[in-house]
TIPA-441674 format. One line per 5 residues: number of its first residue (from 1); their letters; for each residue x, y, z of C-alpha. Coordinates in steps of 0.5 Angstrom, whole numbers. Layout:
BEGIN
NUM	a	X:Y:Z; ...
END
This chain:
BEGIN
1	xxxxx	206:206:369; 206:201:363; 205:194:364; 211:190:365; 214:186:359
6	xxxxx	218:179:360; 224:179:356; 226:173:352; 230:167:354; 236:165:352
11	xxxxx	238:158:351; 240:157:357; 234:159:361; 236:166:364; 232:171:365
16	xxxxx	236:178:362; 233:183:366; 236:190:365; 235:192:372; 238:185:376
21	xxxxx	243:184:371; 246:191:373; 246:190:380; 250:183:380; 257:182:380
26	xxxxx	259:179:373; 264:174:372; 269:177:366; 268:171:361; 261:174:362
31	xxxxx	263:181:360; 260:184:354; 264:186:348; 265:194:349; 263:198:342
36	xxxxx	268:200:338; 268:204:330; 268:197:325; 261:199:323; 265:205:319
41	xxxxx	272:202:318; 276:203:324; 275:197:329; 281:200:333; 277:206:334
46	xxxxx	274:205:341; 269:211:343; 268:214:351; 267:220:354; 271:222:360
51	xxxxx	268:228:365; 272:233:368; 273:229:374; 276:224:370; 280:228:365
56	xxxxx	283:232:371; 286:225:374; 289:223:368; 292:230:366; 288:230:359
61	xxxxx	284:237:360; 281:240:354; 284:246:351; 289:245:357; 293:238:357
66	xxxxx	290:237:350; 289:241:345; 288:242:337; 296:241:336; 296:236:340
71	xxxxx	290:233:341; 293:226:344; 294:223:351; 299:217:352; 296:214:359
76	xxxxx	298:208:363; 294:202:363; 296:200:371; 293:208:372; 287:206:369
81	xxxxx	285:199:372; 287:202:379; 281:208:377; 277:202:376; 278:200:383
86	xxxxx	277:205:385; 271:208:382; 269:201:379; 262:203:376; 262:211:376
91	xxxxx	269:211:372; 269:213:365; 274:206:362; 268:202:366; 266:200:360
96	xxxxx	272:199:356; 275:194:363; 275:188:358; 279:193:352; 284:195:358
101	xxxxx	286:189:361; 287:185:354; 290:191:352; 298:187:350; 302:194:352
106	xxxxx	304:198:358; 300:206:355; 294:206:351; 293:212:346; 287:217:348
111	xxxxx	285:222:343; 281:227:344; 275:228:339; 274:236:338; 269:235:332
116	xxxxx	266:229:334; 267:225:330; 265:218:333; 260:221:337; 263:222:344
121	xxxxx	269:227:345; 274:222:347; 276:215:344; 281:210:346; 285:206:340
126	xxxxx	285:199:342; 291:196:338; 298:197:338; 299:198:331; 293:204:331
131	xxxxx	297:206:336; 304:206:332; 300:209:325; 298:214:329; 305:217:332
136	xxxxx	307:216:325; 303:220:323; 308:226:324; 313:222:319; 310:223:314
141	xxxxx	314:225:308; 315:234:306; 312:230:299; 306:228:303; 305:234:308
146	xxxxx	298:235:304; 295:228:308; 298:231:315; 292:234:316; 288:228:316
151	xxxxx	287:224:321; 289:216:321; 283:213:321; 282:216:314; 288:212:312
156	xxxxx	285:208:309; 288:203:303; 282:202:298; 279:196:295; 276:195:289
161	xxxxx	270:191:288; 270:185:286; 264:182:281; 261:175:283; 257:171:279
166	xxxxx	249:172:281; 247:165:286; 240:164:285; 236:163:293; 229:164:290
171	xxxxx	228:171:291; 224:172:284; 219:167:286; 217:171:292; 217:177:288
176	xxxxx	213:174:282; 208:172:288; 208:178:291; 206:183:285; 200:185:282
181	xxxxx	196:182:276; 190:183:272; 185:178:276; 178:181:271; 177:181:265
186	xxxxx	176:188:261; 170:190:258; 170:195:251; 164:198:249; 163:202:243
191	xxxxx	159:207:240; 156:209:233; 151:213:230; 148:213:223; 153:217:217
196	xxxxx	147:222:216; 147:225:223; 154:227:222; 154:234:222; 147:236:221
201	xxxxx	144:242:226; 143:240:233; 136:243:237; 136:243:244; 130:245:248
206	xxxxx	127:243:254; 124:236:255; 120:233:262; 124:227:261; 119:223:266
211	xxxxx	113:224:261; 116:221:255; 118:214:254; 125:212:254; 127:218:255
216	xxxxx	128:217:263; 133:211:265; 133:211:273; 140:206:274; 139:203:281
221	xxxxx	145:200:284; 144:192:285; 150:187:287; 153:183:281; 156:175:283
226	xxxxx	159:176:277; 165:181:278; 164:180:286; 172:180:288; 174:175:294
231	xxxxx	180:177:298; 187:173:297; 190:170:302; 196:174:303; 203:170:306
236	xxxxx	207:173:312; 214:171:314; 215:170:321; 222:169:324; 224:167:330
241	xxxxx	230:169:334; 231:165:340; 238:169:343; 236:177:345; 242:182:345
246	xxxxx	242:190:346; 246:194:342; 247:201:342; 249:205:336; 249:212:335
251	xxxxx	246:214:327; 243:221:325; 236:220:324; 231:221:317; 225:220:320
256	xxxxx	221:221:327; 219:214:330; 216:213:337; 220:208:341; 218:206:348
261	xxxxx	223:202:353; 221:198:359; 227:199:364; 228:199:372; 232:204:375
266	xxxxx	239:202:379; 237:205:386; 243:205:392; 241:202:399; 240:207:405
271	xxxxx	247:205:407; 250:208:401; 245:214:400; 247:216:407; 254:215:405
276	xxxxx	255:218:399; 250:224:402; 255:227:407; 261:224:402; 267:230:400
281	xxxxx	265:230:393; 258:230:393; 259:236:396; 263:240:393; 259:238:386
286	xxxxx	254:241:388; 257:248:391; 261:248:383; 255:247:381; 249:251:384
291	xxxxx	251:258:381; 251:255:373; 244:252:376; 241:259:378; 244:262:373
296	xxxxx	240:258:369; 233:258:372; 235:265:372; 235:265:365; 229:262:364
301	xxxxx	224:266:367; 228:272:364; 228:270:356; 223:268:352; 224:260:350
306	xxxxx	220:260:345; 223:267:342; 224:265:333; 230:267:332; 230:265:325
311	xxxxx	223:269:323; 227:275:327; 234:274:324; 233:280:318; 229:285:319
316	xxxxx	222:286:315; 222:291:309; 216:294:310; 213:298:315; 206:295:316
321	xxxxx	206:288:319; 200:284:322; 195:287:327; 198:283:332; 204:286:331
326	xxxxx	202:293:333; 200:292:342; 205:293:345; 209:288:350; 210:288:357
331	xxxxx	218:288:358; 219:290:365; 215:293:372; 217:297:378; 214:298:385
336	xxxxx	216:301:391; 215:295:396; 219:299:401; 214:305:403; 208:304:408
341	xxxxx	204:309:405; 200:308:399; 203:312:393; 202:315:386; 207:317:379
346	xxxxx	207:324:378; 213:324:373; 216:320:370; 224:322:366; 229:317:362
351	xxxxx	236:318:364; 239:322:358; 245:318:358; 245:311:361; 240:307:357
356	xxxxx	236:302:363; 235:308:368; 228:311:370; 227:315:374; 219:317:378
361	xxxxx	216:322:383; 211:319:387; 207:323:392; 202:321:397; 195:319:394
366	xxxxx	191:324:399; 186:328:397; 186:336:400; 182:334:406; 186:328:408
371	xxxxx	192:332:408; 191:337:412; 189:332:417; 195:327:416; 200:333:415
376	xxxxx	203:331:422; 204:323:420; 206:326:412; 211:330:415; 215:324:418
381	xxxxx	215:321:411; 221:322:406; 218:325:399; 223:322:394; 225:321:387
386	xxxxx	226:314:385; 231:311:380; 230:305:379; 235:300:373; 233:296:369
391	xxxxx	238:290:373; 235:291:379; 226:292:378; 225:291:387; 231:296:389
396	xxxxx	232:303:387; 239:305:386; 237:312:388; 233:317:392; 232:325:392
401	xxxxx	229:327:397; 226:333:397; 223:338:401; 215:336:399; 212:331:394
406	xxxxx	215:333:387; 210:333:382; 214:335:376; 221:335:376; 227:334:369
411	xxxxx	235:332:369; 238:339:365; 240:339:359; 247:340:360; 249:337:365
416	xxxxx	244:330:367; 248:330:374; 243:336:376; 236:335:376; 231:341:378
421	xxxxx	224:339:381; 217:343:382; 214:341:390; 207:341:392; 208:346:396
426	xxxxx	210:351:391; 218:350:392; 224:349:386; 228:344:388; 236:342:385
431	xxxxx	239:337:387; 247:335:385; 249:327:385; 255:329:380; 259:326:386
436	xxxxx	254:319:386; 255:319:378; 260:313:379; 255:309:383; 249:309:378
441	xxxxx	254:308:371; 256:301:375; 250:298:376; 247:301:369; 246:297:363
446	xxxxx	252:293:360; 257:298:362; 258:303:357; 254:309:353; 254:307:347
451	xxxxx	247:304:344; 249:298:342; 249:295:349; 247:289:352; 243:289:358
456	xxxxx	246:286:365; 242:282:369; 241:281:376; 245:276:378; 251:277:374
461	xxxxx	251:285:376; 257:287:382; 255:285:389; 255:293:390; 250:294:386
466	xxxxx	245:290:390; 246:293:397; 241:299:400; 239:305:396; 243:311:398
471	xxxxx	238:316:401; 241:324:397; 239:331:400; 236:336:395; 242:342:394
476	xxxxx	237:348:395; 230:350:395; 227:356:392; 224:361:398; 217:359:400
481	xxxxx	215:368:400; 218:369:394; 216:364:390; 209:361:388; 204:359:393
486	xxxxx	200:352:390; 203:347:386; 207:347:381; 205:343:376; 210:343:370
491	xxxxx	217:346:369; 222:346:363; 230:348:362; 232:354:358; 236:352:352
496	xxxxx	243:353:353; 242:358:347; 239:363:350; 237:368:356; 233:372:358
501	xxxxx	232:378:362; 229:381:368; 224:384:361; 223:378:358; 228:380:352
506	xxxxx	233:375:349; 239:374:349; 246:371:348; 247:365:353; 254:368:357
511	xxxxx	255:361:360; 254:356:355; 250:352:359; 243:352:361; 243:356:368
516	xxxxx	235:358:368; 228:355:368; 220:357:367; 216:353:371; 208:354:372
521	xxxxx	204:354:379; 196:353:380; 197:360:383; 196:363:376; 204:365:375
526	xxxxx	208:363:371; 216:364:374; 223:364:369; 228:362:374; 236:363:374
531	xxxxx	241:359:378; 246:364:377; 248:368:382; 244:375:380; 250:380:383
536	xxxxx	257:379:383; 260:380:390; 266:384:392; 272:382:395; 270:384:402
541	xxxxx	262:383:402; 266:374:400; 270:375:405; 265:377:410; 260:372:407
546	xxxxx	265:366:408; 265:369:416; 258:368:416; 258:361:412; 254:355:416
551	xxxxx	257:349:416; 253:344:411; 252:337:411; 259:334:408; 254:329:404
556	xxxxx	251:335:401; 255:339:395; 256:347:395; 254:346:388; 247:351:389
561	xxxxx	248:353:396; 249:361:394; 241:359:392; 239:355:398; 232:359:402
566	xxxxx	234:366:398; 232:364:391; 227:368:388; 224:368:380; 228:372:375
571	xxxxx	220:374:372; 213:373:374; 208:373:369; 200:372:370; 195:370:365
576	xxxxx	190:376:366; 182:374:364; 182:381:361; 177:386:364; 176:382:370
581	xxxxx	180:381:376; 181:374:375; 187:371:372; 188:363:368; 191:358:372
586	xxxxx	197:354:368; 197:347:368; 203:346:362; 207:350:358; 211:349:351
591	xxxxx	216:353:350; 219:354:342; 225:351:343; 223:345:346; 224:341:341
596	xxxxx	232:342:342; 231:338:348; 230:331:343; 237:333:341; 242:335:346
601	xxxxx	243:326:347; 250:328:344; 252:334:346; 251:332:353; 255:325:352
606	xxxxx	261:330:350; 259:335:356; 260:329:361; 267:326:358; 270:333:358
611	xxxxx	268:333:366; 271:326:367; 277:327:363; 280:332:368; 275:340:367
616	xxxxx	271:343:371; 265:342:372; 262:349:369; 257:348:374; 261:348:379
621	xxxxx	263:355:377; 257:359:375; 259:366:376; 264:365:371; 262:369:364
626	xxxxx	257:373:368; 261:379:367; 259:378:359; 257:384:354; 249:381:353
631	xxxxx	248:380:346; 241:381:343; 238:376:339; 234:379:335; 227:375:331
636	xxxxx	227:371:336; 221:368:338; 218:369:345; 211:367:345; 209:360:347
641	xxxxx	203:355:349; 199:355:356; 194:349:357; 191:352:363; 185:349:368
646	xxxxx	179:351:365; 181:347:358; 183:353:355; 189:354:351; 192:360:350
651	xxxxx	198:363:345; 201:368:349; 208:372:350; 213:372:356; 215:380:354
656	xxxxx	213:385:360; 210:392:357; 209:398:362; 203:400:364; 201:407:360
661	xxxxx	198:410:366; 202:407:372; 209:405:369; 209:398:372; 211:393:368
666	xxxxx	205:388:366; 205:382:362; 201:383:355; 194:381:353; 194:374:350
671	xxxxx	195:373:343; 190:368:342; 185:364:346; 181:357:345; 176:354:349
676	xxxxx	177:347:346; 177:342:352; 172:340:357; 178:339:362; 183:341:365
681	xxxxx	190:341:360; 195:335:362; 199:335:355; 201:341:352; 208:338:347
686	xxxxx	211:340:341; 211:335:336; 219:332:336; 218:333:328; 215:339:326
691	xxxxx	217:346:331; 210:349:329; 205:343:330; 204:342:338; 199:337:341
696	xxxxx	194:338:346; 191:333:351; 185:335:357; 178:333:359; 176:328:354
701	xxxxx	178:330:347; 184:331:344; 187:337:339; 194:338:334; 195:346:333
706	xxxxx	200:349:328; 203:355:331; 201:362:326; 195:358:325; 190:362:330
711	xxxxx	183:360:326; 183:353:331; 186:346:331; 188:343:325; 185:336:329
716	xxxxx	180:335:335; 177:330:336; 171:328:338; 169:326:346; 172:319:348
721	xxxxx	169:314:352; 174:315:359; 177:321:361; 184:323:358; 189:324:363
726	xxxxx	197:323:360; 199:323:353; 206:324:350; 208:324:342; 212:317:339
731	xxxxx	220:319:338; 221:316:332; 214:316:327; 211:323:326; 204:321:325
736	xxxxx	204:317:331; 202:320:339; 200:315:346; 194:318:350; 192:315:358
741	xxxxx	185:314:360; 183:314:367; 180:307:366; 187:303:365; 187:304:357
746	xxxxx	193:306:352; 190:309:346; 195:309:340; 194:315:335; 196:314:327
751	xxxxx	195:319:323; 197:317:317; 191:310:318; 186:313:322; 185:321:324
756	xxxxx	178:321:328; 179:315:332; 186:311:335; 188:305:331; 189:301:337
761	xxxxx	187:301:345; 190:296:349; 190:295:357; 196:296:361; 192:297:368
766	xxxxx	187:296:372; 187:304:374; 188:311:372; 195:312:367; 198:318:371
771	xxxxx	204:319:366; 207:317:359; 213:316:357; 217:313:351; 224:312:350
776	xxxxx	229:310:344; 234:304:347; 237:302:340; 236:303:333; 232:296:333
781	xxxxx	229:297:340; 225:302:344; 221:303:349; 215:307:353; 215:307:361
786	xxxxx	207:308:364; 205:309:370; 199:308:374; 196:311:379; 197:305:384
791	xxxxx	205:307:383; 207:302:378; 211:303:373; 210:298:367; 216:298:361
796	xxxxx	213:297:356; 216:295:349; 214:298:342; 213:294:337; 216:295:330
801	xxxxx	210:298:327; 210:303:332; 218:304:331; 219:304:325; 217:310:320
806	xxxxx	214:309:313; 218:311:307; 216:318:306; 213:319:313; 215:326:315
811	xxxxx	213:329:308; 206:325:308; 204:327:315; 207:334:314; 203:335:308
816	xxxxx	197:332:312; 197:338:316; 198:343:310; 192:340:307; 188:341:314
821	xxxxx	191:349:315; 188:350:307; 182:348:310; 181:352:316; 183:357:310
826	xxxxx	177:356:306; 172:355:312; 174:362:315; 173:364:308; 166:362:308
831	xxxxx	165:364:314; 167:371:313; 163:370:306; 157:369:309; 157:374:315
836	xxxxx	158:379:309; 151:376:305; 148:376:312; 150:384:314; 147:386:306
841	xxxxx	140:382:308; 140:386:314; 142:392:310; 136:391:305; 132:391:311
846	xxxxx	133:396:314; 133:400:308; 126:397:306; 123:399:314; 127:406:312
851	xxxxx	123:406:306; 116:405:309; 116:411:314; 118:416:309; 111:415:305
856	xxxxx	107:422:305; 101:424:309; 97:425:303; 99:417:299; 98:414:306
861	xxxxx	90:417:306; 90:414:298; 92:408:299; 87:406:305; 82:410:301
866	xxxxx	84:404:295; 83:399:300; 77:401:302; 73:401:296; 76:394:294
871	xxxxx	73:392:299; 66:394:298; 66:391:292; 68:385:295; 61:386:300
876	xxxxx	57:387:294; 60:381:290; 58:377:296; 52:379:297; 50:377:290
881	xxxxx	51:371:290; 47:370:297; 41:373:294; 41:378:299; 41:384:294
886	xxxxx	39:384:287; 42:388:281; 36:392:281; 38:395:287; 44:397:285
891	xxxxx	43:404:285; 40:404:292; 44:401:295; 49:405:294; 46:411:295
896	xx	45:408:302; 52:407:302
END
């Protein structure tokens, strides 16, 4: 605490102390004077504040008693002093009492100060002719209706300067002794030379300036009493004022100034604070009160106090910012905090309409082993998909039940009510929450579907919204003999464009809506699926049917009830390894038309408006258009990509062909098979830009293929640090994808900056990221849900770098890829060169090698006799030079041989 400070004291001796001075009672010849406007011009104008309490006592409540036409109140000053007997200090006229009693009439004039005028929202006029002037106001002449607006303290009769002789009081004399004059006196120096150096030539060369006489002048610094200045003595004035007053203004400031103040705090005694503590109004204050406040403090932990509104007031017109704009910024988190058993996020989908609404599969983090021994305790556990809302981050506001652990699961693209889902077990899962629609759209984020929407927190949503989440029983599952007998690892809706037949033949849809499925299973099968009924009942076998019907669950819809226990695949299709009896195993597919699946948003928001407007729902309905001629469509591409466990990515076709010798329907031959991946394919996606360039995530590398292109990958990647384990394409830049790495890391893909490594890397959790999930909030806003192994769902927001293409991304990225295909060409060209330069050396060889063993008996007998001779000349020629022989010998030695 700071020291004390005595005030000073006035002349007759009393000690004015802020603290004590309060706590006595004054005596009014004592009272100070109130404050009022004479500093502008208005010493009539007297300015307070009047709280709600006290504007509902006197009827002058703002925008109500008192407005902008009417913006005055006449009260009465025995209703006033009778306030200040009441309330004494608390009341508002406090410190205008000595105004009020001195007041000569019976109602003083209180005027409300919308703009703030006078500093405070109130203020009283304290003369009977202030009062008049301003009733009058109204008066005014039709030739004066201009001035009507003004208000009365700005009528004014102006005075014109008067000019008075100047009186002399000797101010000049302190400003001639305080001004600055020349003490020293100025030096001049003057420099000449001789008349015959100017202009001659000048030569400069190097010179040891300590070896020459006066050549080298060292200047050593030494005092000099001559030019030594001496401080003058400088005169202060000092004033001193023995009365102490304090006065309160209020002014606008031009400068910062620190200012410190001593005070002592008024306290009540504990009599008072035991009586005002259970005191009625105390109370009451505090419940009016309690919601704003927790509202508040709400607030602040949800908003960014230190948010620059005016930096991000416009947005930037270029893409590229600073580095720290690229990370991406944690926006939100969801766990389950309700499961006793520890679980992890298998899938992750946005809900296609309502903005602010996710949902996730979990599933039990058990390895095989573990599950086979706990499959009793599993067994009383519910397996659920989650819908969690961006209101409410602690309670879901759904919960799918399902038969087994989902997987895989994705919200139809005509409908987003129906919701289809791959089990652990090998069973397909549908479920109907059309009748709980109503439920989700309330507690959803501002209200409405439109993009531009305001997300609702917590406390301001329904008091329905918070209640316990509302468990939902799947509609039907698949039968567990027909379908498949592992995992189901990835499952897709067909457009609604098409359908295909039992063959694999492409067809016209007849519904209008997607009725069928492709999904794909650790047991090496890929299944289509069709949720329509596959024959159409006659009128005895319906009512014998409805005769045989058991009663379900008045809680679970009829919608897939025909499908329930008894649904078989439409197809199945194995991936043979070729000569061998073993098959691929499918981990994820991508079909040619996913790409349509970015953009049905708007077609599925007038599909759910007409069912809101009074139609049926066609799915509730789905025989209807079955008896419909099936039109071919012809040129339709029927080959898609397969990721498969091994890392291989194999290009194959989903039409069926007969078997030559048997008969039997088969699935053909794989058109293409690459081994680029040193893991199992978690990611196999089409890019949301280009139909044909399609991303393949696995093991510990990453590849872009083009579709047609069958020499390889347009990119792979080198082996990065971790394991890859998700990775998804960004929505709205072509160049840019997100990958997951078991170690908790994001890396973030930018082809146009960087194609052999990430741009960026950054943290998100301490575990493995399972699935990666990015969605489109607003044009300004977007965001992409990962989540952990642990089970938690971070919200992450994207920043504008990551959001925002560049000018001419799409062409730039896409003539990226046309360079890279024009490369694979001239490799394969080379490649094909070089093998046939190879095959014609093998050929020269071969002819060589042909060429020798043809020689005849007699030429082989000639070429050794040739050999030999030569090599007796050898002998000899040595034999000479050793001295053995002598040339004499010649002769003999010859004949000797």
């Amino acid at each position: 605490m700071a020291p004390k400070t005595p005030r000073a004291k006035s002349p007759s001796g009393k000690k004015k102390l802020r603290g004590k001075r309060r706590k006595q009672v004054l005596p009014v010849h004592e009272e100070e004077e109130p404050i009022n406007m004479e500093s502008v011009g208005h010493p009539e104008i007297y300015p307070l504040v009047l709280t709600t309490k006290t504007q509902e006592i006197f009827n002058c409540r703002i925008d109500e008693d008192v407005t902008d036409e009417t913006p005055y109140k006449l009260i009465k000053k025995e209703d006033i002093l009778e306030d200040l007997h009441n309330r004494a200090a608390i009341s508002d006229f406090h410190p205008l009492r000595k105004l009020v009693r001195d007041y000569p009439g019976n109602e003083i004039l209180l005027v409300y100060d919308k703009d703030f005028k006078y500093g405070l929202n109130f203020y009283l006029i304290g003369t009977e002719e202030g009062k008049e002037n301003y009733l009058n106001l109204s008066e005014v002449p039709e030739e004066q209706e201009e001035f009507k607006e003004l208000a009365p303290e700005d009528l004014y009769v102006y005075k014109p300067p008067v000019s008075k002789p100047w009186v002399s009081l000797g101010s000049e004399k302190e400003i001639e002794d305080e001004s600055v004059k020349e003490s020293t006196k100025q030096i001049t120096y003057m420099i000449s030379r001789k008349r015959r150096g100017f202009g001659a030539p000048i030569i400069f060369s190097d010179q040891n300036a300590s070896s020459v006489k006066d050549s080298y002048i060292e200047c050593t610094a030494y005092p000099d009493k001559n030019f030594t200045l001496t401080q003058l003595e400088k005169d202060v004035g000092m004033q001193v004022v023995p009365h102490v007053k304090d006065i309160s203004t209020q002014t606008r400031w031009t400068y910062p100034k620190n200012a410190a103040i001593q005070y002592y705090p008024r306290e009540f005694s504990e009599e008072e604070k035991e009586t005002f503590g259970q005191s009625k109004s105390l109370i009451d204050f505090l419940n009016s009160v309690s919601t704003s406040v927790e509202i508040a403090l709400q607030q602040n932990e949800i908003t960014n106090t230190f948010f620059d509104d005016w930096k991000h007031l416009a947005e930037e017109e270029g893409t590229f910012g600073d580095k720290t704009d690229t990370h991406l910024k944690e926006y939100q988190s969801f766990t389950d905090l309700h499961s006793p058993m520890e679980k992890t996020i298998t899938c992750v989908s946005w809900h296609p309409t309502i903005y602010g609404l996710i949902a996730v599969s979990v599933a039990v983090r058990l390895s095989f082993e573990n599950r086979v021994q706990f499959s009793g305790k599993l067994l009383l556990q519910p397996s659920l998909i989650l819908f969690w809302s961006f209101s409410d981050p602690i309670h879901p506001q759904l919960m799918l039940e399902s038969p087994d652990d989902i997987f895989c699961f994705q919200f139809c693209p005509s409908d987003p009510n129906i919701i289809a889902g791959g089990c652990i077990n090998g069973q397909v899962v549908m479920w109907d929450i059309t009748s709980h629609a109503d439920r989700i759209e309330n507690i959803k984020a501002g209200g409405s579907r439109s993009k531009k929407v305001t997300l609702k927190p917590m406390f301001l949503l329904e008091p329905d919204s918070n209640k316990e989440a509302m468990y939902i029983r799947h509609c039907a599952v698949s039968s567990i003999e027909n379908g498949h007998k592992k995992v189901i690892t990835d499952i897709h809706w067909l457009s609604d464009t098409f359908e295909i037949n039992r063959l694999g033949s492409v067809y016209e849809n007849r519904s209008g809506i997607s009725c069928q499925l492709v999904t794909c299973s650790a047991d090496c099968t890929i299944c289509f699926w069709d949720i329509r009924p596959q024959k159409s009942l006659t009128p005895q076998q319906t009512e014998k049917k409805k005769e045989e019907t058991i009663e379900i669950p008045f809680d679970v819809p009829s919608t897939f009830l025909h499908l329930d226990l008894s649904w078989k695949p439409l197809t199945k299709l194995r991936l043979s390894k070729g000569e061998t009896s073993l098959d691929h195993c499918p981990t994820k597919i991508s079909l040619n038309e996913d790409h349509l699946l970015y953009k049905t948003q708007d077609k599925m928001l007038i599909q759910t408006k007409a069912v809101k407007a009074g139609e049926m729902n066609p799915y509730h309905n789905l025989e209807a258009g079955m008896a419909n001629y099936l039109k071919p469509i012809d040129e339709f591409c029927t080959k898609f990509f397969v990721g498969t466990e091994e890392g291989e990515v194999i290009y194959t076709d989903w039409k069926m062909e007969r078997d030559p010798e048997t008969g039997r329907l088969t699935t053909k031959k794989p058109v293409n098979l690459y081994t680029v991946h040193d893991g199992a394919v978690h990611t196999v996606q089409r890019s949301p830009f280009y139909n044909d360039i399609i991303l393949t995530i696995g093991g510990w590398n990453v590849a872009i293929w083009k579709e047609g292109v069958m020499t390889g990958p347009l990119l792979q990647s080198c082996c990065a640090p971790k394991r890859y384990t998700s990775g998804h394409w960004s929505l709205t830049r072509p160049g840019v994808f997100y990958i997951g790495r078991e170690d908790g890391y994001i890396d973030i893909w930018d082809l146009l900056e960087k194609t052999h490594e990430p741009a960026l890397s950054q943290n998100i959790c301490i575990t493995m990221i399972t699935y990666i999930k990015p969605w489109t909030f607003s044009a300004k806003q977007q965001f992409i849900a990962i989540a952990d192994y642990y089970g938690t769902l971070h919200i992450l927001e994207i920043p504008w770098t990551l959001s925002h293409p560049s000018t001419n991304e799409v062409s730039s990225v896409n003539y990226y890829f046309e360079r890279e295909v024009k490369h694979l060409e001239y490799v394969e060209q080379r490649r094909s060169i070089r093998e046939q330069e190879k095959k014609e050396m093998e050929l020269e060889m071969e002819k060589k090698k042909v060429k020798t063993y043809h020689k005849s008996k007699e030429v082989i007998e000639a070429e050794l006799k040739s050999d030999y001779e030569s090599y007796l000349e050898l002998e000899k020629s040595i034999l000479i030079s050793l001295g053995l022989i002598k040339v004499t010998e010649k002769v003999s030695y010859m004949d000797l041989m």
